[in-house]
Backbone as numpy.savetxt, mean C-alpha at the origin, in Angstrom:
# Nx Ny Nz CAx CAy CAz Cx Cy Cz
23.14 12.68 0.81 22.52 11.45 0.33 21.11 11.34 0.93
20.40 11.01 0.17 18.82 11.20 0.64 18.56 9.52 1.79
17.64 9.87 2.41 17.28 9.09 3.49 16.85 7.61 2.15
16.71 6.64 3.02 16.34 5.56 2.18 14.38 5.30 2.20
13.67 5.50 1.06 12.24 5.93 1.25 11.56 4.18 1.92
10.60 4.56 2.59 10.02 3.45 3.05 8.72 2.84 2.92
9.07 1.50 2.59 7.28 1.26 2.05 6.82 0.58 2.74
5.28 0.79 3.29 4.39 -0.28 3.93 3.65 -1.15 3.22
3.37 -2.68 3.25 2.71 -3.50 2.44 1.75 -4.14 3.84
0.35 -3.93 3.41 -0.58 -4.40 4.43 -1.26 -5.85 3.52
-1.86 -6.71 3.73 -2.21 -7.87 2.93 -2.34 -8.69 4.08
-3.69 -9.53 4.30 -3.73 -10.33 5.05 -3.08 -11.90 4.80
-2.35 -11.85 3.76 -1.86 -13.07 2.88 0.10 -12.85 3.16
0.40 -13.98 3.89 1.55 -13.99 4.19 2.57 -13.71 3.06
2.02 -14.85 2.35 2.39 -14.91 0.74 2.42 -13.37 0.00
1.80 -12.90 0.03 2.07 -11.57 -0.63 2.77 -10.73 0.13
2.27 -10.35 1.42 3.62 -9.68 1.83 4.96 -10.18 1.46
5.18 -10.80 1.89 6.45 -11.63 1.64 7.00 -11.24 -0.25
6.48 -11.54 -0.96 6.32 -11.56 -2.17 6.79 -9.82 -2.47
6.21 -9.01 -2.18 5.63 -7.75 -2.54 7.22 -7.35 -1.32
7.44 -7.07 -0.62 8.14 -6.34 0.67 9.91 -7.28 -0.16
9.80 -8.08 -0.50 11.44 -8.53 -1.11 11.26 -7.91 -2.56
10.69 -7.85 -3.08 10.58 -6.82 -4.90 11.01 -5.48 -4.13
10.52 -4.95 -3.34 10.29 -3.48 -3.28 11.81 -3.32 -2.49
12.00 -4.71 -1.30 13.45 -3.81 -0.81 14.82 -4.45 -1.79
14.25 -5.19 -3.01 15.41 -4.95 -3.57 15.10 -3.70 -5.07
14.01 -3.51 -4.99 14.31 -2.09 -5.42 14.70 -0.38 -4.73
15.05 -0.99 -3.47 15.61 -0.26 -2.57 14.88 0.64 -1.41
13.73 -0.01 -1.15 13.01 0.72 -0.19 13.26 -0.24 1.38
12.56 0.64 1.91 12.76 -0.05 3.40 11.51 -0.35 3.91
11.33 -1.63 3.58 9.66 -2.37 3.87 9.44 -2.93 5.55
8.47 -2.43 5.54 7.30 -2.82 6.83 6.09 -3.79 6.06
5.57 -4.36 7.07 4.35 -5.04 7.07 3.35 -4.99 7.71
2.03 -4.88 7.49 0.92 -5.29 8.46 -0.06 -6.08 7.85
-0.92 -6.46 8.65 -2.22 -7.54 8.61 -3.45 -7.31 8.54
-3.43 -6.25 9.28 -4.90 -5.71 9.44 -4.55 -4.49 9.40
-5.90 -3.44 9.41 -6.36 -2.40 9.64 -5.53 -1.94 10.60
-5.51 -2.34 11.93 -5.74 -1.99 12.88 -3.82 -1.55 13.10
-3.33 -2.26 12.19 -1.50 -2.51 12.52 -1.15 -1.41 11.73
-2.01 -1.42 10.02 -1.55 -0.49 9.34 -1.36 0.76 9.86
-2.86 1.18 10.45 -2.76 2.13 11.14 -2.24 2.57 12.23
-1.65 2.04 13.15 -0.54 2.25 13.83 0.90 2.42 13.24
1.14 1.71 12.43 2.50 1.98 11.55 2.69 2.81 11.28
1.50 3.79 10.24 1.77 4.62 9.73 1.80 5.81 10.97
1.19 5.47 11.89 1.07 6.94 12.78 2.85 6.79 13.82
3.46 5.93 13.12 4.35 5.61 13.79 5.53 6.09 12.84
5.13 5.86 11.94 6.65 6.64 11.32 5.70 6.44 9.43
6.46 8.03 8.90 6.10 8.30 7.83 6.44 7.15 6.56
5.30 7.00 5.55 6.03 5.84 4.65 5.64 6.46 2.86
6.85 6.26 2.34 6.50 7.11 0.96 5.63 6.47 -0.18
5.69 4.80 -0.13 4.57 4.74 -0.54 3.86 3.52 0.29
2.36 3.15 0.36 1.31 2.21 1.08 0.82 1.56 -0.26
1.12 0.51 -0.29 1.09 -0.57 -0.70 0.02 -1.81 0.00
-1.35 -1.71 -0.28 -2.35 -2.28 0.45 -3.77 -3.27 0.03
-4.19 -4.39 0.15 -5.09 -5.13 0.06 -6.35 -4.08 0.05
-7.40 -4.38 -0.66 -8.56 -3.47 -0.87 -9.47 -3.62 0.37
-8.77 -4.96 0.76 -9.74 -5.94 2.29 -8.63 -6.30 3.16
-9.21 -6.11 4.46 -8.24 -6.81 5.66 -9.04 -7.63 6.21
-8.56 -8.75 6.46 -9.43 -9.43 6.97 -11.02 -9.66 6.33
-11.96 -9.04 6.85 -13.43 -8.74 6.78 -13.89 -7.34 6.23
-12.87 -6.29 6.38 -12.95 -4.92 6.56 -12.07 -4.33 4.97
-13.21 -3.69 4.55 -13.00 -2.59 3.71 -12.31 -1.42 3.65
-11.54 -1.15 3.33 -10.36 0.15 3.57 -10.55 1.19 2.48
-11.53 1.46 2.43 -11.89 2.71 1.76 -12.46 3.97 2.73
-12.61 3.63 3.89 -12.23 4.78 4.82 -11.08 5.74 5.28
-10.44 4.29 5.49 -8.87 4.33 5.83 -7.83 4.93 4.84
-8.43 4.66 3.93 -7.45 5.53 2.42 -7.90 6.84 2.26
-9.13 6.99 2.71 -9.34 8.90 2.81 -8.44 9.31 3.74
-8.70 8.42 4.99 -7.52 9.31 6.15 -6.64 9.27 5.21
-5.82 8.34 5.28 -4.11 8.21 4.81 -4.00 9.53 3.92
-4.54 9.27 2.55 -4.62 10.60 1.16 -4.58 11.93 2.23
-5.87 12.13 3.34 -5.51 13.28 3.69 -4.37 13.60 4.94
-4.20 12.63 5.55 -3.06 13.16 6.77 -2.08 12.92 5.75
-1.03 12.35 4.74 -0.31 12.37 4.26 -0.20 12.34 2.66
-0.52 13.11 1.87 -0.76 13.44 0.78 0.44 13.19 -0.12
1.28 12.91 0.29 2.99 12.39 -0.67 3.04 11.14 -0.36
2.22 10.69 0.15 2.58 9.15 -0.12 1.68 8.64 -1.10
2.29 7.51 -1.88 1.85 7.19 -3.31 0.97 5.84 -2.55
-0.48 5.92 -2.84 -0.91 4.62 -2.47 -1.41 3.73 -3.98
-1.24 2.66 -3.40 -0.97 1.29 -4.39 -1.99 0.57 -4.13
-3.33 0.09 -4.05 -4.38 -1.08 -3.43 -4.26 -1.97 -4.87
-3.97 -3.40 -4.13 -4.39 -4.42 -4.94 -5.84 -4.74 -4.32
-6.53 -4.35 -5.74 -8.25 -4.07 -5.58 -8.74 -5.81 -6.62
-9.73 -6.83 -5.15 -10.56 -7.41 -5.97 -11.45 -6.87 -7.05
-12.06 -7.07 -7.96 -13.15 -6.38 -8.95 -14.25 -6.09 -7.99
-14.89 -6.58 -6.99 -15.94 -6.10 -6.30 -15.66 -4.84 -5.66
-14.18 -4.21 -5.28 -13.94 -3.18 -4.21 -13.51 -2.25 -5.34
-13.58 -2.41 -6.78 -13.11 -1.37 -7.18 -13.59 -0.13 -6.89
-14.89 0.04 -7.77 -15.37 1.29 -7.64 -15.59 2.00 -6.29
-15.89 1.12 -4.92 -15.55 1.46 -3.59 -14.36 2.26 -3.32
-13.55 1.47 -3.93 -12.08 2.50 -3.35 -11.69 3.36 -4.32
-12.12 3.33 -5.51 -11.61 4.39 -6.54 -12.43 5.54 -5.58
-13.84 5.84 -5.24 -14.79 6.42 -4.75 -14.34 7.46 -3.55
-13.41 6.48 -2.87 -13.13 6.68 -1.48 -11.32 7.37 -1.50
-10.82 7.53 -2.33 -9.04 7.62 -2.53 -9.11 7.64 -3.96
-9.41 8.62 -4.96 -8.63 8.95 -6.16 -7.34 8.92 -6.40
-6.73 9.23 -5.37 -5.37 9.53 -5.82 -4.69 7.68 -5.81
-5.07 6.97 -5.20 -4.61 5.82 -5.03 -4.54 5.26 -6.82
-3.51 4.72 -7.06 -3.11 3.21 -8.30 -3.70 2.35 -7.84
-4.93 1.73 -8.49 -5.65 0.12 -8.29 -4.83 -0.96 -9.30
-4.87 -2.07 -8.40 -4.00 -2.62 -9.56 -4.86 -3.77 -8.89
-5.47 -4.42 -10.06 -6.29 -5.71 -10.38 -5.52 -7.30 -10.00
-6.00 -7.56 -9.05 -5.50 -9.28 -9.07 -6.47 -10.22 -9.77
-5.79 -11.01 -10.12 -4.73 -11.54 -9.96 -3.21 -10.23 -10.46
-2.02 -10.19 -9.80 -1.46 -9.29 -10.27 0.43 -9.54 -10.26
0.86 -9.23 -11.35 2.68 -9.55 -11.11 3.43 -8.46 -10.43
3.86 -9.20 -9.59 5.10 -8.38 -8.31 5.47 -7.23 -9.10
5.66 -7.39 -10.23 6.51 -6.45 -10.99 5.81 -5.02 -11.44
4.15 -5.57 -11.76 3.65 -4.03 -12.03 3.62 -3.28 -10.31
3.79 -4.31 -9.52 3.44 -3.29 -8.15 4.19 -2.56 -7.52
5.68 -3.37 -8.13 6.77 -2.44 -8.11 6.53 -1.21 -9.12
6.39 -1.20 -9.97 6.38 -0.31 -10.99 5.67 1.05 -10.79
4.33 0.63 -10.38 3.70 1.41 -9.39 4.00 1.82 -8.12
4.51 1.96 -7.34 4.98 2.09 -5.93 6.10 2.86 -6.32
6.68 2.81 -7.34 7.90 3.73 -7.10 7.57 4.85 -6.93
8.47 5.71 -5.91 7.89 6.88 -5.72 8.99 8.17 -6.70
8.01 9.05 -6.74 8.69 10.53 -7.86 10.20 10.98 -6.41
10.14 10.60 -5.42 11.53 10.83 -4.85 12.85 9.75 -4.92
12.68 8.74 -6.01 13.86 7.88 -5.65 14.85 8.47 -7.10
């Protein structure tokens, strides 16, 4: 029986974590959270997650750096940014491989997206 896959949702908005991390673990993943930059990135260096599920902004801070790392230290994980219209082309720029998904946005396409090709 395969391990149960695990998703991280970063969002400085309580409300969406919350929102986003109950869709995903009742589509059967095993959700984490962070706030910032600074948590995401510890999480992930803390234990592997199959897909990242992430705000285009933390706080003040732009994560189109941070999504090159991620894409390159872990290349099987499916990343998901719910991208304002100002950060699009920033993070498309910065992480190709990432799904942008436009807010305003329904729980449901983010599930849809996030599923990963191992479940």
């Amino acid at each position: 029986m395969p391990d149960t896959p695990r998703a991280l949702i970063a969002d400085d908005s309580n409300l969406t974590r919350w929102a986003i991390a109950h869709a995903l673990a009742a589509d059967g993943y095993q959700v984490q959270s962070a706030c910032s930059c600074d948590e995401l990135l510890e999480q992930l260096l803390r234990r592997h997650v199959a897909v990242l599920v992430t705000a285009s902004r933390l706080g003040d801070r732009a994560i189109g750096g941070l999504l090159t790392r991620v894409a390159r230290a872990w290349p099987d994980t499916r990343i998901v940014v719910l991208c304002d219209s100002e950060d699009r082309e920033a993070v498309r720029r910065a992480c190709t491989q990432a799904t942008l998904v436009d807010r305003p946005f329904a729980v449901a396409d983010v599930v849809r997206h996030a599923r990963h090709k191992n479940m």
